[in-house]
N, C-alpha and C positions, 0 to 999 in steps of 0.2 A: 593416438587420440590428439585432437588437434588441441591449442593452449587456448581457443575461444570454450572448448566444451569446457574445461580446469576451471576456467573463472567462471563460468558460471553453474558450474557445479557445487563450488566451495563459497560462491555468494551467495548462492539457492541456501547450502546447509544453514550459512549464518543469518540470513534473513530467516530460515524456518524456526529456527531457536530463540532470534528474537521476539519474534510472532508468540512462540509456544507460551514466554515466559512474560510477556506482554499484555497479553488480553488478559489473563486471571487477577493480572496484578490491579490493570486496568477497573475492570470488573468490581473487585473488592473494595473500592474505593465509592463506589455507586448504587444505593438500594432501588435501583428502576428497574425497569423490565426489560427499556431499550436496550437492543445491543449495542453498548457504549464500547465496548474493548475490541471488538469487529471495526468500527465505526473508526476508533479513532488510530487505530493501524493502519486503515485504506485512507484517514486522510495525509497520517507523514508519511505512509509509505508512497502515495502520491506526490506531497510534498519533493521527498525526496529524488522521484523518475525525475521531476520537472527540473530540478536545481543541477541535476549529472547533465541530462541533455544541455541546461545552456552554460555551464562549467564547462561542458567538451567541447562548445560549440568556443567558448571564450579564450580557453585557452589549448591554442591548437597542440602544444608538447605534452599534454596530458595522453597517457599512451592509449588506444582504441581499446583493448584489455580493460582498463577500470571504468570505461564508457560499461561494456558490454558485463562486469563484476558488477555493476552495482546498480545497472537497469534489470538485464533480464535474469542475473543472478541471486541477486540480494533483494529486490523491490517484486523480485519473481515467488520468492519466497517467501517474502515479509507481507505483502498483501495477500488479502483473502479475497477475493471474490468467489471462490468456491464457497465457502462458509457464509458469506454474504447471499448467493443466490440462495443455500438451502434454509439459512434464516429467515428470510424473507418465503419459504414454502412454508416455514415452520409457524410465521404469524399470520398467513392464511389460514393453516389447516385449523390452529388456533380459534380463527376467526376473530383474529386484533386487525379489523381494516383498516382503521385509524392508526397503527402505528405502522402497520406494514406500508401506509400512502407514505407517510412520514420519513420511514427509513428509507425509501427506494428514494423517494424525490431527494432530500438532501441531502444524502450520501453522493448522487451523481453530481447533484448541483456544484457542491462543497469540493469534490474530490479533481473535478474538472478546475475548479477557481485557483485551487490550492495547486493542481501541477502548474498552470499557467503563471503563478506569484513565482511557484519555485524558479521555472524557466526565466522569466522578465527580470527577476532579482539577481541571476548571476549570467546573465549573454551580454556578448559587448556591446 
């Protein structure tokens, strides 16, 4: 097994753990309906993709290993867009169109703003 599958298998694990224990906590703190604990894990775990790519972009001794731990392992597992597309079925089927316009537009809007701040804040 090669050491890119390691890291990100054991960045998958701890992004998925973060995720798990994340949104409830998330959740609890909020009497709405929106999925806020979905929401606000796809925007740091966004956050996050964007600040590793221009970390590794800034500092070339950073070894390709925690590029690839901590995008496609950890941000792998840490974001949902799984969860995200079937909530977004779910406030269809619901028929919340008004929140399902809601979540779909600003979640991309947001989560696109938010990797590109991450990236621009730390690339040389």
């Amino acid at each position: 097994m090669s050491r890119s599958i390691i890291f990100v298998a054991v960045g998958g694990m701890i992004g998925s753990i973060c995720r798990f224990l994340s949104v409830p906590f998330i959740v609890g703190f909020l009497p709405f309906r929106f999925p806020f604990g979905t929401f606000a894990v796809n925007l740091i775990g966004s956050f996050i993709m964007g600040a590793a790519v221009g970390m590794s972009e800034r500092f070339a001794e950073l070894a390709p290993e925690w590029r690839i731990f901590v995008t496609a392992g950890f941000c792998g597992g840490f974001t949902t867009f799984s969860a995200f597309a079937f909530e977004n079925v779910e406030l269809l089927l619901n028929k919340h169109y008004g929140t399902f316009a809601a979540y779909a537009i600003v979640s991309f809007a947001l989560c696109v703003a938010v990797a590109m701040a991450g990236f621009l804040i730390t690339r040389p």
